[in-house]
C-alpha positions in Angstrom: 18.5 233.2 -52.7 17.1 235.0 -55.5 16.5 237.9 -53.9 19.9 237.5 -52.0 21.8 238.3 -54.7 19.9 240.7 -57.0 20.0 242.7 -53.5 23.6 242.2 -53.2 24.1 243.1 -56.4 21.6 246.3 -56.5 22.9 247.2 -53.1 26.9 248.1 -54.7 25.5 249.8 -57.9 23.3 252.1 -55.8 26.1 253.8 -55.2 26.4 254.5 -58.7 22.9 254.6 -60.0 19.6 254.5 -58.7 17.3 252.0 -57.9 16.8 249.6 -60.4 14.1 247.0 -61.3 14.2 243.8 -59.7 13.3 241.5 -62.8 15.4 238.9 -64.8 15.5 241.1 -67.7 15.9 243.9 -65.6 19.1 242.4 -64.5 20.3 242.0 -67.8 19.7 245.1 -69.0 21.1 247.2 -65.8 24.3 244.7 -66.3 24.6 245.7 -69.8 24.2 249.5 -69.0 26.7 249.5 -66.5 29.2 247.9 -69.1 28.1 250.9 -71.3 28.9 253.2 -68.2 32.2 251.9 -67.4 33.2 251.7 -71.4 31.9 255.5 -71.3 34.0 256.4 -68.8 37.1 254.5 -69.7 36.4 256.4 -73.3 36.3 259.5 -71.7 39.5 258.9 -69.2 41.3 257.4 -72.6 40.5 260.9 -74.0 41.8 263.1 -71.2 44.7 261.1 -71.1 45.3 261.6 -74.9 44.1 265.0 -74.9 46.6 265.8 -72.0 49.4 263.8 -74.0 48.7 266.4 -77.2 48.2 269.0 -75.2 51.9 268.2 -73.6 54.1 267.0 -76.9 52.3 270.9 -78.3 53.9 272.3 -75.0 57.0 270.6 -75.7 57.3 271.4 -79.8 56.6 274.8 -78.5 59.3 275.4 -76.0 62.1 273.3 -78.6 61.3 275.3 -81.5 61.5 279.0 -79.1 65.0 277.5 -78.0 66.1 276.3 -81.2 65.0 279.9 -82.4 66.7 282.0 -79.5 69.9 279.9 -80.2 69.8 280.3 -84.0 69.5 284.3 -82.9 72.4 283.8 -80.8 74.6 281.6 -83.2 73.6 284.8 -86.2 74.4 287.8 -83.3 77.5 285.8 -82.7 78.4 285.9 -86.7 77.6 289.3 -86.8 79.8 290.5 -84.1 82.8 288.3 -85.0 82.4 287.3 -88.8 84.1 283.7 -89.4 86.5 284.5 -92.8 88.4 281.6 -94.2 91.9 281.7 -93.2 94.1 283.4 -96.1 95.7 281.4 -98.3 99.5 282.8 -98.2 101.6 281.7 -101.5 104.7 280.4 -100.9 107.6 280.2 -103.6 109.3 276.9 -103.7 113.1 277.4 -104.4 112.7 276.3 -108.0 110.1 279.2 -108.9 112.2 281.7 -106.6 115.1 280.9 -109.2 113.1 281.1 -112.2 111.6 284.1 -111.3 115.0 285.7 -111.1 115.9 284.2 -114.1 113.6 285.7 -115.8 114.3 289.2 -113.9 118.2 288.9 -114.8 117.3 288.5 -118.7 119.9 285.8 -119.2 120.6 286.5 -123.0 122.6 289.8 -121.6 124.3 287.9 -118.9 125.4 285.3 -121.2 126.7 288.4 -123.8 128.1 290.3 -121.3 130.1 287.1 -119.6 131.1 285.7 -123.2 132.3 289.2 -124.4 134.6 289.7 -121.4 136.4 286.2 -121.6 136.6 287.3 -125.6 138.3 290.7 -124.9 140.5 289.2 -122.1 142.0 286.4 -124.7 142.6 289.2 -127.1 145.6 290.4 -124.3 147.2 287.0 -124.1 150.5 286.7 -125.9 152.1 283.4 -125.2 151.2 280.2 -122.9 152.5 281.3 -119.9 150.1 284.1 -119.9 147.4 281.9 -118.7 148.2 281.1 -115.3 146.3 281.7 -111.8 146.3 285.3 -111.8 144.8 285.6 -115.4 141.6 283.4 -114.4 140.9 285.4 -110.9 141.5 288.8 -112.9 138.8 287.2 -116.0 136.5 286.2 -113.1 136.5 289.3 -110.8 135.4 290.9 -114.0 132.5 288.6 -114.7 131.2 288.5 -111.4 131.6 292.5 -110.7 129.9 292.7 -114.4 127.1 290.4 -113.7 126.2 292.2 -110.6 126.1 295.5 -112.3 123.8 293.8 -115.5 121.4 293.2 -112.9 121.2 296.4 -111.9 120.9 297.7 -115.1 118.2 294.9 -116.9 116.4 295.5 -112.9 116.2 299.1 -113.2 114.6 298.9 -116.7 112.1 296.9 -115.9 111.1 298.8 -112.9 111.0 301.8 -114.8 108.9 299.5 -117.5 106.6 297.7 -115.4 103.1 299.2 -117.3 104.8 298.7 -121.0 106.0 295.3 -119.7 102.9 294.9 -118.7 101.5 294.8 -122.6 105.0 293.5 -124.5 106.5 291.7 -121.9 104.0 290.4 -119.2 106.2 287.3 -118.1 108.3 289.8 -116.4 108.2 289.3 -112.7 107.6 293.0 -111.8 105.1 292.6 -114.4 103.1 289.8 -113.6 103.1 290.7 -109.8 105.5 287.9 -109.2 108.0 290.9 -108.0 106.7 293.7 -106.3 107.9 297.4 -106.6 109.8 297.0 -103.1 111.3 293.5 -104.1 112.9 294.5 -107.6 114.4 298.2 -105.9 115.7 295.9 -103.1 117.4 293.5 -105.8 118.9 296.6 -107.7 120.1 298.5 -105.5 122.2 295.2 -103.6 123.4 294.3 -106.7 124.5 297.8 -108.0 126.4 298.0 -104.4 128.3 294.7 -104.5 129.0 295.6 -107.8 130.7 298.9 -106.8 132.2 297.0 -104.0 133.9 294.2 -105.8 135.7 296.6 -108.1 136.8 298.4 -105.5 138.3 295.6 -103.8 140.0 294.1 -106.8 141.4 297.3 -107.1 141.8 297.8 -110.9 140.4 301.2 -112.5 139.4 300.2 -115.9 137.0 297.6 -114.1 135.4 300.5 -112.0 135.4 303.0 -114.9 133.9 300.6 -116.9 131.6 299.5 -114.2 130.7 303.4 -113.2 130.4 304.5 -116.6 128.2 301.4 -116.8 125.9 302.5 -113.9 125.4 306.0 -115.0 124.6 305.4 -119.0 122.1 302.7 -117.8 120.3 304.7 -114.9 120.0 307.7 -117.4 118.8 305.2 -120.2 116.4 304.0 -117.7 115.2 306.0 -114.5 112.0 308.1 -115.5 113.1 311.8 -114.1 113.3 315.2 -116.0 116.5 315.5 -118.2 117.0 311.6 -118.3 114.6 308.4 -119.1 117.0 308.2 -122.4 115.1 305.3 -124.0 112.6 307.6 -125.2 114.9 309.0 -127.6 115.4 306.8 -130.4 118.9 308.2 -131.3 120.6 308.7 -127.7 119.2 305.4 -127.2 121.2 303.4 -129.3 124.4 305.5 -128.2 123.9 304.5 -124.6 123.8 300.8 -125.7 127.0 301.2 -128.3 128.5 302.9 -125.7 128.3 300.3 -123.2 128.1 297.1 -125.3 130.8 298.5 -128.5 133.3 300.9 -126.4 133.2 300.2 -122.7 133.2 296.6 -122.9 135.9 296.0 -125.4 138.3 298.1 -124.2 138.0 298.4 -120.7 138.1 294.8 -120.0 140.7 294.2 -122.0 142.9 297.1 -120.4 141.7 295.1 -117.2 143.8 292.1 -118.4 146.4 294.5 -119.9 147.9 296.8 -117.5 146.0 295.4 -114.3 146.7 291.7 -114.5 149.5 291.3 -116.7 151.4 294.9 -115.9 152.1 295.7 -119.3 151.9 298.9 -121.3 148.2 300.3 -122.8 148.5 299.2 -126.8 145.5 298.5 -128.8 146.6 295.6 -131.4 144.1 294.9 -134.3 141.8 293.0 -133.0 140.8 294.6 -130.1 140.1 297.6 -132.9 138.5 295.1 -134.7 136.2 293.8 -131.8 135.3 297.5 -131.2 134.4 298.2 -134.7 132.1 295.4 -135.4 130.4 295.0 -131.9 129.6 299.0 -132.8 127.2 297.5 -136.0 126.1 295.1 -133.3 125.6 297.2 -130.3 123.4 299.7 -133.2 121.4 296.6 -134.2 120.6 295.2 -130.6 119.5 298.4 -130.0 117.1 298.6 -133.0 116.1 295.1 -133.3 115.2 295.3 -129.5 111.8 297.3 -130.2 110.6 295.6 -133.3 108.5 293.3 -131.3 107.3 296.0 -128.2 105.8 298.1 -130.6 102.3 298.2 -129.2 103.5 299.3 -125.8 105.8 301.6 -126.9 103.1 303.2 -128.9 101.0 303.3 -125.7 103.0 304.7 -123.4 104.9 307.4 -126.3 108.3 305.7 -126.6 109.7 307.4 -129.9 111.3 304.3 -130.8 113.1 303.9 -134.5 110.0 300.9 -134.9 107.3 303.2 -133.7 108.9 306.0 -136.4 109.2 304.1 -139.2 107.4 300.5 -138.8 108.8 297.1 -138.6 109.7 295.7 -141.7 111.9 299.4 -142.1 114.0 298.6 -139.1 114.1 295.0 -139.6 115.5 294.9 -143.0 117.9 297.7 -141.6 119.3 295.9 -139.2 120.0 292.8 -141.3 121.6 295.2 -143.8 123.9 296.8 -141.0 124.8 292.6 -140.2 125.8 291.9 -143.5 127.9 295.0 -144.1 129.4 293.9 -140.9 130.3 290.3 -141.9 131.6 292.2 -145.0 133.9 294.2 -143.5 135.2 291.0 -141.3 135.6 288.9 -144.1 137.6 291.5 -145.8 139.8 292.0 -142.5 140.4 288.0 -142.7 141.6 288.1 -146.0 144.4 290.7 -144.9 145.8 288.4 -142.0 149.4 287.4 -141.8 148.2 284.1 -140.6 147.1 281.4 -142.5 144.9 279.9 -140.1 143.4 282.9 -138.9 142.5 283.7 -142.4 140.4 281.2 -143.1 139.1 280.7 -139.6 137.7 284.5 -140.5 136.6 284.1 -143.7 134.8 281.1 -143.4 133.0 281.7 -139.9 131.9 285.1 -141.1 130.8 283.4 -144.2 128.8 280.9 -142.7 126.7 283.5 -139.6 126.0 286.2 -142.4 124.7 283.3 -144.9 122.3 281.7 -141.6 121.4 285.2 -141.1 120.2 286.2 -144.6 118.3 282.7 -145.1 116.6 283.3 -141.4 115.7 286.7 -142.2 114.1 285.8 -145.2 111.8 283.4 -143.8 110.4 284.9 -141.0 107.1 286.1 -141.2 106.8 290.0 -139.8 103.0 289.7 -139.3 104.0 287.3 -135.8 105.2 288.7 -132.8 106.5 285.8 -131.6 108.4 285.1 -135.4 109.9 288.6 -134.5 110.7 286.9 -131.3 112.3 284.3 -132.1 114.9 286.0 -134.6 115.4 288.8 -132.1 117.0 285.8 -129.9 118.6 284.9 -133.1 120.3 287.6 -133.1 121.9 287.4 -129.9 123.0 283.6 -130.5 125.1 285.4 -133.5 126.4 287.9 -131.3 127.6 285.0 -129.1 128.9 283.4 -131.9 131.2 286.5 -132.7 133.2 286.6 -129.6 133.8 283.2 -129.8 135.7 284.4 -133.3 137.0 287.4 -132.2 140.1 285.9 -130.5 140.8 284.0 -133.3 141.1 287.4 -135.6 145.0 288.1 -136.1 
């Protein structure tokens, strides 16, 4: 029995080892050696096996990092050929800063002038009530309108001619700030130099065109920067073009509008259309001096001869307010010699009042601050509103 199964036994691990010793502690020693066999060669399959696992996830890393590589190569060639920008951002002008722009382009001060100055001049040929009826108030309005178109032209063409100068005094310009561009503000000036042209041609009434053409050629030649013209650099001629247009052309054009056009009648010149002519002359010198009290950095930049430039600030300054006052003098004076009671002291007293709020304003300003300057500069035009709103009232 013995025997039967240590040969048994013997007989299937011959096939692995040889021979072995047929004692008891022969039997346990070959048992524990072939545990130590098959643990050997489980060790040794356990370590192919994890041998050929590394060997397969360094295979794999391999292969996934070339790929990821050749398609990073791709993705960059890719780039390179057609470059991904960001899509431009294209500004777009909301209606609101589309008006203000041209606000700003029209310079409103001279709009408001030139509107108020025409109503003025066109009261001055009213008579009696019955003047004012339908056909006075379309005549007074196809003169505003034809007026304002040609302002544009004129304030447009200035700046384009301006834009570097604006640049320095005046950079809230659109033309200046870039808001306009060259082909935008000749676009604008040119339409509204042709409606203007047009208009007067339909309403049919020569001393609006005259005053209109006369307009557009003293304004180009004040302006437009060609040989023989570009006026403004010329201190003197300068302030002719703007008495010309502001003093003569205005006063008495418009009125004649009303006068023969509208109303038929003879040409007269009554008093106060002299007198509007006369003092809107002082005005028309001052607007044109005052004007380039607070550009006198640009100006000196660019070589614009201006009286400012010539003879400094405070010089044309307290010039200007002298001319003013001489001015209200010389109204006050032509109040007191009024037939009418009422206009009298309507004169007197109005002219009274703007040359006193002009003397205490000048006095306080500081002429050290542009923006002081400024300020009175628009001052000035307030009391050149405040005029034609007298005017009529002179008898």
């Amino acid at each position: 029995m013995k025997s039967l199964i240590i040969g048994g036994f013997t007989n299937k691990v011959s096939l692995y080892s040889p021979p072995l010793p047929v004692s008891s502690s022969s039997f346990v020693s070959t048992g524990s050696f072939h545990v130590s066999i098959r643990a050997s060669k489980r060790h040794r399959v356990i370590g192919r096996q994890s041998s050929l696992v590394r060997h397969n996830i360094s295979s794999f890393n391999e292969k996934f990092l070339l790929s990821r590589k050749r398609n990073t190569n791709q993705v960059a060639s890719a780039i390179s050929e057609h470059p991904i920008e960001p899509e431009p951002v294209i500004p777009q002008s909301s209606p609101p800063s589309a008006l203000d722009a041209f606000y700003r382009f029209s310079r409103p001060h001279t709009v408001i002038g030139t509107a108020l100055s025409i109503v003025s001049v066109s009261l001055l040929a009213v008579q009696k009530l019955s003047d004012f009826s339908p056909l006075f108030f379309i005549g007074v309005l196809e003169a505003i309108v034809a007026a304002f178109f040609m302002n544009i032209y004129i304030v447009g063409l200035n700046q384009l001619s301006d834009i570097e100068i604006d640049k320095v005094n005046k950079p809230y310009l659109p033309l200046a700030s870039g808001e306009y561009s060259v082909k935008t503000g000749v676009i604008i000036v040119s339409s509204f130099a042709f409606m203007s042209f047009v208009l007067g041609w339909i309403v049919g009434s020569w001393p609006l065109f005259w005053a209109l053409f006369i307009s557009f050629l003293l304004g180009t030649a004040y302006s437009i920067n060609i040989p023989m013209l570009r006026w403004k650099r010329f201190a003197l001629v300068a302030a002719m073009c703007i008495l010309a247009v502001r003093a003569v052309i205005v006063q008495i054009a418009f009125y004649l509008h009303i006068q023969t056009f509208v109303y038929g009648r003879l040409t007269v010149f009554p008093k106060p259309v002299i007198f509007a002519t006369g003092f809107m002359s002082f005005f028309s010198v001052v607007i044109a001096l005052f004007k380039d009290i607070p550009d006198i950095v640009g100006d000196k930049i660019f070589g614009i001869q201006s009286f400012t430039v010539r003879l400094g600030q405070k010089r044309v300054f307290w010039i200007c307010i002298l001319l003013l006052e001489v001015a209200y003098g010389v109204a006050i004076l032509v109040g007191a010699l009024s037939p009418f009671l009422w206009s009298r002291y309507i004169t007197i007293l109005g002219h009274a009042i703007l040359g006193l709020l002009l003397w205490g304003r000048a006095k306080s300003t500081d002429l050290e601050n542009k923006s002081a300057i400024t300020s009175f500069y628009m001052f000035i035009w307030q009391l050149f509103y405040a005029e034609y709103l007298l005017i009529p009232l002179v008898r």
